[in-house]
C-alpha positions as a LaTeX table, in Angstrom:
\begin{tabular}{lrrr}
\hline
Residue & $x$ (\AA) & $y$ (\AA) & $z$ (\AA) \\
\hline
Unk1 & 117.83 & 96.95 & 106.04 \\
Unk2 & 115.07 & 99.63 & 104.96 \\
Unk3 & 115.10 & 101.64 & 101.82 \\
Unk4 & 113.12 & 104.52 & 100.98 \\
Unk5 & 112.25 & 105.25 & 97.70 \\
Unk6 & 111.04 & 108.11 & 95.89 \\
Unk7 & 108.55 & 108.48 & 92.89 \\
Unk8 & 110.80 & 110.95 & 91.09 \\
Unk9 & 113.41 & 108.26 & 92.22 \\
Unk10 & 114.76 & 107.66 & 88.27 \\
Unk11 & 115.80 & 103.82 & 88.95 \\
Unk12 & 112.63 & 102.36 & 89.84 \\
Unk13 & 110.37 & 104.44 & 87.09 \\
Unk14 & 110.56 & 101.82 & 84.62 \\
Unk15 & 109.42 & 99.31 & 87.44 \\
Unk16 & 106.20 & 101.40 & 88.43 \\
Unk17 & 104.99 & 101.96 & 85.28 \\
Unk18 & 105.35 & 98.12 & 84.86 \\
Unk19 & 103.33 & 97.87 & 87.86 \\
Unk20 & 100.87 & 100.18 & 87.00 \\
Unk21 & 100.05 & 99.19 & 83.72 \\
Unk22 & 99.31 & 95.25 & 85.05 \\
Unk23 & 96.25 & 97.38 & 87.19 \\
Unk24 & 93.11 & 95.90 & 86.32 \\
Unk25 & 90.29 & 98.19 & 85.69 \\
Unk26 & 88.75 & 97.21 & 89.09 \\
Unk27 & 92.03 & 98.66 & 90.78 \\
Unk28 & 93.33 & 95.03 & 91.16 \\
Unk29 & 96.19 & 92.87 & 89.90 \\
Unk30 & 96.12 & 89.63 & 88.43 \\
Unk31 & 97.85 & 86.09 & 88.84 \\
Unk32 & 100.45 & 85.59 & 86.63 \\
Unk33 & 102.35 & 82.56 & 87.03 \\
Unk34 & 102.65 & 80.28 & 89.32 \\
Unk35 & 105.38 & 78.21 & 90.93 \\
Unk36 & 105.35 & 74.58 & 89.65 \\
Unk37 & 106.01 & 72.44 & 92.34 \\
Unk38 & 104.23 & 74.24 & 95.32 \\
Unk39 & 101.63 & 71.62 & 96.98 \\
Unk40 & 99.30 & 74.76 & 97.61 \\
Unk41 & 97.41 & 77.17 & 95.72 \\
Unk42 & 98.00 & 80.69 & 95.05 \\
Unk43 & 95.06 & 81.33 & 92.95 \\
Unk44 & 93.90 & 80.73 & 89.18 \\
Unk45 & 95.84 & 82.11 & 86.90 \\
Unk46 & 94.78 & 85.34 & 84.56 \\
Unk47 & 92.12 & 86.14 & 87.73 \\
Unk48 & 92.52 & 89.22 & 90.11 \\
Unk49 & 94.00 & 87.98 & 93.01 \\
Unk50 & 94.37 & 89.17 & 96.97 \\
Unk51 & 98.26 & 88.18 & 97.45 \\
Unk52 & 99.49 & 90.07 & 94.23 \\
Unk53 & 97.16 & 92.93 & 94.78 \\
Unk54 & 98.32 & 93.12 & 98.69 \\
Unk55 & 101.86 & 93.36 & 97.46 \\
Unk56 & 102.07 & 95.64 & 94.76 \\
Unk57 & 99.91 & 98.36 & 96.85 \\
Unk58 & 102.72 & 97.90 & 99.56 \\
Unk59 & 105.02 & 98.76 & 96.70 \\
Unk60 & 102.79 & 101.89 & 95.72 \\
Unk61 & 102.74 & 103.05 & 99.55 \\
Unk62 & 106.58 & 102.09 & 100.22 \\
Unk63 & 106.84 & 104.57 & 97.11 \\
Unk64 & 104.33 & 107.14 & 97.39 \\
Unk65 & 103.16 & 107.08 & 100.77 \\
\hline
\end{tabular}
């Protein structure tokens, strides 16, 4: 199932701004956290990183695209 959403959209406001504010000055987003028991890597922690950037400007799109 497929939603839609809207930037005037009052229930996910709170959730862009969140978003938003965790953009990095170079227009990327940084790693986190990490899961614990993963035998991969995901990236260094505290560094801008491909995977969270890819998916929060999917977010921005979904939103205001």
């Amino acid at each position: 199932m497929s939603h839609t959403f809207r930037a005037r959209d009052e229930r996910i406001q709170d959730a862009l701004e969140v978003l938003m504010s965790k953009q990095g000055q170079d227009g990327r987003w940084v790693l986190e956290k990490t899961p614990g028991n993963m035998h991969t890597g995901f990236g260094t922690r505290g560094r801008p990183n491909k995977w969270v950037t890819l998916n929060a400007m999917r977010v921005l799109k979904r939103v205001y695209g």
